[in-house]
C-alpha positions as CSV (number, residue, x, y, z in Angstrom):
1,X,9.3,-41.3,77.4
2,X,6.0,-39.9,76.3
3,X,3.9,-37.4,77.8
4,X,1.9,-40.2,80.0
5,X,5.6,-41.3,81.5
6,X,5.2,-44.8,79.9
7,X,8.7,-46.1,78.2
8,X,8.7,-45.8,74.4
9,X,9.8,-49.0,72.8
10,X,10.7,-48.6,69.4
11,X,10.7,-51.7,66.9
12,X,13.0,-50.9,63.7
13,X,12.6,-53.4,61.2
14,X,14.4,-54.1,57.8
15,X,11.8,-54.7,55.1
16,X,13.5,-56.9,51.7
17,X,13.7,-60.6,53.7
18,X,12.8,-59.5,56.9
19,X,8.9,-58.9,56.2
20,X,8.6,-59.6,52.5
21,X,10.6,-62.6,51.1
22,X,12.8,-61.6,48.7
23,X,13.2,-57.7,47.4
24,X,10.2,-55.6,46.6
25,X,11.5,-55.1,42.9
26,X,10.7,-58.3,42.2
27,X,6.9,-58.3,42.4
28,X,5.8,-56.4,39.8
29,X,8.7,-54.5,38.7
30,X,10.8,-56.8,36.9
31,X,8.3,-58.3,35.2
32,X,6.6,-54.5,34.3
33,X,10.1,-54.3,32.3
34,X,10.3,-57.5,30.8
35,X,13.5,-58.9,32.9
36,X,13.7,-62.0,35.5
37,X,15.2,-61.6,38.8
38,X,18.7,-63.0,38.0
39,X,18.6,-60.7,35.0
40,X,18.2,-57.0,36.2
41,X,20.0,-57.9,39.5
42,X,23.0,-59.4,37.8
43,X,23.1,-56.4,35.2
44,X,23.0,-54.2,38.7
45,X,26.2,-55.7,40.5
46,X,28.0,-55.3,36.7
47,X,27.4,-52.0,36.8
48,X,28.1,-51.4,40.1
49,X,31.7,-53.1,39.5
50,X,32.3,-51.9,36.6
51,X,32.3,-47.8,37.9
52,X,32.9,-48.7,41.8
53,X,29.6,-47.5,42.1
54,X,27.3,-47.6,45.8
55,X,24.6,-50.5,44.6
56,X,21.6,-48.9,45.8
57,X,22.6,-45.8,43.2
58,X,22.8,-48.0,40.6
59,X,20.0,-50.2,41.3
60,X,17.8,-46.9,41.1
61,X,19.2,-46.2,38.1
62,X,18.7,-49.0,36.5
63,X,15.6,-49.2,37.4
64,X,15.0,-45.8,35.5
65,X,16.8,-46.9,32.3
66,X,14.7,-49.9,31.8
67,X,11.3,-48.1,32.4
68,X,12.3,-45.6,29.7
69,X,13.2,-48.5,27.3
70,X,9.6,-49.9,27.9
71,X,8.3,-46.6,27.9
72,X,7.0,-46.4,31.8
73,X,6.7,-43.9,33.1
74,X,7.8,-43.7,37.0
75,X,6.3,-41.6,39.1
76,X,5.1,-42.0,42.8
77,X,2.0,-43.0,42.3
78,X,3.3,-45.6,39.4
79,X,5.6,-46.9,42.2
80,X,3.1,-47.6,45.0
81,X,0.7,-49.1,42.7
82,X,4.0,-51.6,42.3
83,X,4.1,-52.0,46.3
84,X,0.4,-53.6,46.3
85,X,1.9,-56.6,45.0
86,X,3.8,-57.7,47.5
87,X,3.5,-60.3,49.7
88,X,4.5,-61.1,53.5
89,X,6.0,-63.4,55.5
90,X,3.3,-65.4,58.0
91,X,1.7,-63.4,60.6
92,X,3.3,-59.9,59.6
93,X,-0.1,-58.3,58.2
94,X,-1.6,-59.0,62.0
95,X,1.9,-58.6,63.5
96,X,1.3,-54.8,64.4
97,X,-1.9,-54.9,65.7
98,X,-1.0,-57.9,68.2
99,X,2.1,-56.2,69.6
100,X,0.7,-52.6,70.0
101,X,-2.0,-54.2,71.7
102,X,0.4,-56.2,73.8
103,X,2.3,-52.9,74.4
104,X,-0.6,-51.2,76.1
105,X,-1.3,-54.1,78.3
106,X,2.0,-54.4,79.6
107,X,2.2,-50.7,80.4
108,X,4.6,-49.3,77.2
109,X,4.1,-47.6,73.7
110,X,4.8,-49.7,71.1
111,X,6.1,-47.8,67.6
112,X,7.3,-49.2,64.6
113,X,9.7,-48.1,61.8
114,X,10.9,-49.0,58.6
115,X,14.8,-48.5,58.1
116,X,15.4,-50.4,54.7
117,X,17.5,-49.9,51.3
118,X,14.8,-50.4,49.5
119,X,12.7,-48.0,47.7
120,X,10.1,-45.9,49.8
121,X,7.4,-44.7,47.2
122,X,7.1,-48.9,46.5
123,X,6.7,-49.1,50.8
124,X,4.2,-46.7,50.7
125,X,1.9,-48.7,48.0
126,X,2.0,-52.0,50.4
127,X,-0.6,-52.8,52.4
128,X,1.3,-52.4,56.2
129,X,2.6,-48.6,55.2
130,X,-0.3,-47.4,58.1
131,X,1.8,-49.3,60.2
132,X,5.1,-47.4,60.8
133,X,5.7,-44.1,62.6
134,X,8.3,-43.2,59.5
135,X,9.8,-45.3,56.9
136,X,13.4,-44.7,56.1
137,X,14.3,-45.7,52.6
138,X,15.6,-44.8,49.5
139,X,13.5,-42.1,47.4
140,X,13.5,-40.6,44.1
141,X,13.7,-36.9,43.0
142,X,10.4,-35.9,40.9
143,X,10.4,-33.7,38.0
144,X,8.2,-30.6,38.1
145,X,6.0,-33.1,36.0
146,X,5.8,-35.7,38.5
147,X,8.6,-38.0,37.2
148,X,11.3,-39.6,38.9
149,X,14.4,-37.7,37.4
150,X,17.2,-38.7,40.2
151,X,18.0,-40.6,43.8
152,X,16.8,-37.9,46.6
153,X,17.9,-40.4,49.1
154,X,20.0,-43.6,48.7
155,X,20.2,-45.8,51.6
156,X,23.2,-48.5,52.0
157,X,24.4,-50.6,54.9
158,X,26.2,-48.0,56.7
159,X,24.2,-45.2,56.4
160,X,21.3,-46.9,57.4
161,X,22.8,-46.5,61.1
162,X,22.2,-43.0,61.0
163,X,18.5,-43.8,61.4
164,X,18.7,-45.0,65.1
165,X,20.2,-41.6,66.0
166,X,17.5,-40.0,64.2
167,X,14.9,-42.0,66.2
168,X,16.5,-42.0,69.3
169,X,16.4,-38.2,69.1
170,X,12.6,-38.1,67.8
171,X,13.7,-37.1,64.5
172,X,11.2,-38.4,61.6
173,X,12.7,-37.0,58.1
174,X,15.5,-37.8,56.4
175,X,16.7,-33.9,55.1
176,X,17.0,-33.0,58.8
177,X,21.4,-32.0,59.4
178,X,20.5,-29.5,62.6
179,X,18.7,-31.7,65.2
180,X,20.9,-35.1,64.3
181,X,24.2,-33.0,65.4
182,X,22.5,-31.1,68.4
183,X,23.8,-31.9,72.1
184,X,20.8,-33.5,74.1
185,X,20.7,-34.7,77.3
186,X,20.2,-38.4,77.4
187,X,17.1,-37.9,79.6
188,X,15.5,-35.9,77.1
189,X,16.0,-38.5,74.5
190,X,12.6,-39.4,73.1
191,X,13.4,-43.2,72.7
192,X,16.2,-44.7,74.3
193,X,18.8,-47.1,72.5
194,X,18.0,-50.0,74.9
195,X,14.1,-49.2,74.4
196,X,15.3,-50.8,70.8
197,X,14.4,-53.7,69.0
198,X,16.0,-54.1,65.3
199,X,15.2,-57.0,62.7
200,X,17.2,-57.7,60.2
201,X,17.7,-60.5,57.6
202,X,21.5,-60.3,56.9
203,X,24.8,-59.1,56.0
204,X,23.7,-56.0,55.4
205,X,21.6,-55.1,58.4
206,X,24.6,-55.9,60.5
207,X,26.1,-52.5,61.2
208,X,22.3,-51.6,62.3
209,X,22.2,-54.7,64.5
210,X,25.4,-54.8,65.9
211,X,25.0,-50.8,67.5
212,X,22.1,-51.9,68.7
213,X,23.2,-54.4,70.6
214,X,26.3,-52.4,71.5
215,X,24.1,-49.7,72.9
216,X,22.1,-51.8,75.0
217,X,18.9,-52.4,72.3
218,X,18.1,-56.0,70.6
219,X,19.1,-57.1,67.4
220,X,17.0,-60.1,65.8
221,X,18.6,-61.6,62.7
222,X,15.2,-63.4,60.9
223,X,15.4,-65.7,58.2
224,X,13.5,-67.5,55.2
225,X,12.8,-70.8,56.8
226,X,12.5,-72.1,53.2
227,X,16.0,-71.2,52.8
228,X,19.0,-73.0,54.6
229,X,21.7,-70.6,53.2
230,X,19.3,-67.7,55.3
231,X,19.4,-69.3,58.3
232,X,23.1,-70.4,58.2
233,X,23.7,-66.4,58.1
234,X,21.5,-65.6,61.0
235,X,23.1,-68.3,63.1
236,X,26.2,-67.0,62.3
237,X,25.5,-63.7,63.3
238,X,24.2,-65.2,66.7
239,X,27.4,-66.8,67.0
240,X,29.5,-63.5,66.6
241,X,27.8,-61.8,69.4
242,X,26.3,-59.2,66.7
243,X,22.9,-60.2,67.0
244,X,21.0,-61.1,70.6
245,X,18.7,-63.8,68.8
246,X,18.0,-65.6,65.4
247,X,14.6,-66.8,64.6
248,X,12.5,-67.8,61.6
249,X,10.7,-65.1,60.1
250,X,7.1,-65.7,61.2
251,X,5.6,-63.3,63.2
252,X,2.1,-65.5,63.7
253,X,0.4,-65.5,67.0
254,X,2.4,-68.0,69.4
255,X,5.6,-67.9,67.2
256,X,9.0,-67.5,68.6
257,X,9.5,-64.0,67.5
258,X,6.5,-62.9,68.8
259,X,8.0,-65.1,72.3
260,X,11.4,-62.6,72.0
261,X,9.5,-59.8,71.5
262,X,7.2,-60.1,74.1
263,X,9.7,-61.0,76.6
264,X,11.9,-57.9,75.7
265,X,9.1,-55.7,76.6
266,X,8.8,-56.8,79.6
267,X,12.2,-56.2,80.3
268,X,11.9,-52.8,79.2
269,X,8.9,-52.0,81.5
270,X,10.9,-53.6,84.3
271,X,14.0,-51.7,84.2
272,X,11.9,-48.6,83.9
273,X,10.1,-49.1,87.1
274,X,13.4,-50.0,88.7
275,X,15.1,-46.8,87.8
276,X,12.1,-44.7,88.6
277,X,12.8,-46.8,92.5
278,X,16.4,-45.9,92.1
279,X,15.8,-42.1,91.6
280,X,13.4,-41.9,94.5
């Protein structure tokens, strides 16, 4: 609850395939160090097997190795000039505008976040970063000189869950260890799990989806409706019970997403009134 007493409703979204087709390395990136897609991400998952290795490590590495061959240098600002590149699926540039303003009207505060794998300083460059309350991603470590020297964060499928804790508390940094772990009241909760809604693209989101489902939120499993294969993974989701709904991803005025998402406000705003009547 904020200070007003309206109901927070948080909406956590997944970024590669969920708002941008494809992953954000390949619009500028991959082509910056002279590599197709199949290329540098098939070179990633040998590595990766070959040392056991978490992907997203290696991926940032990798990343490093080849700009250092081609003489790039990475840096933040060299990063976010890569994230102006990239493109979205239908409707998401006008996406946040239309739902905060749907938010107000139906009596709520609409937030968004970012919880992704993918690389933050590229996030930052695109043009919906204004958009999000925080983005939780993977990050680099930067050398006294400004160059990206080593993973400060590295953000997987599991670990991602961490994130819903983090927001459900109020908690907006990734270094935090002391507030995550304190004991708080569930009424003192700044956003409650069922005030949740989390979009997701795939396999990977599904720990992230599945909790929030369990713990009373929404999990919406998007896909590329140019791709089959997507949507066969999103329906199956559906089908296990780890996701509450599966949807194209277009987020256009009118669409069904937009549909869901109104509707689960208005859930949210209901229940709230009906357990303000129920602790009268």
């Amino acid at each position: 609850m904020n200070r007003k007493g309206k109901p927070i409703v948080a909406l956590i979204y997944d970024f590669d395939g969920t708002l941008a087709p494809g992953n954000m390395q390949e619009y500028s990136f991959i082509n910056a160090v002279g590599m197709g897609k199949e290329e540098f991400w098939g070179e990633t998952h040998k590595m990766a097997r070959g040392q056991d290795a978490d992907g997203i490590l290696i991926y940032m590495l990798f990343m490093l190795q080849e700009a250092k061959k081609k003489g790039l240098s990475i840096t933040r600002d060299s990063l976010r000039q890569f994230g102006k590149a990239i493109t979205f699926y239908k409707g998401v540039e006008s996406w946040f505008s239309r739902i905060n303003k749907i938010g107000q009207k139906e009596g709520v505060i609409v937030e968004h976040y970012i919880n992704s794998s993918g690389l933050l300083e590229i996030m930052e460059g695109s043009r919906i970063a204004k958009e999000f309350k925080t983005i939780f991603a993977s990050s680099y470590y930067y050398s006294k000189k400004g160059n990206a020297i080593w993973p400060a964060a590295a953000v997987n499928y599991t670990n991602k869950t961490q994130f819903l804790f983090k927001i459900n508390k109020g908690i907006l940094n990734i270094s935090d260890s002391e507030k995550i772990n304190a004991s708080v009241p569930e009424d003192e909760k700044r956003v409650a799990f069922s005030n949740m809604i989390y979009f997701g693209d795939g396999e990977t989101d599904v720990p992230c989806m599945k909790l929030t489902r369990q713990l009373g939120g929404s999990s919406i499993a998007v896909y590329d409706p140019q791709k089959k294969e997507k949507k066969k993974i999103a329906q199956l989701l559906l089908a296990q019970n780890r996701v509450n709904f599966s949807c194209p991803a277009d987020y256009s005025r009118g669409s069904k997403i937009e549909e869901i998402v109104i509707n689960i406000i208005r859930k949210i705003k209901a229940d709230d009134q009906l357990s303000k009547v129920e602790s009268e």
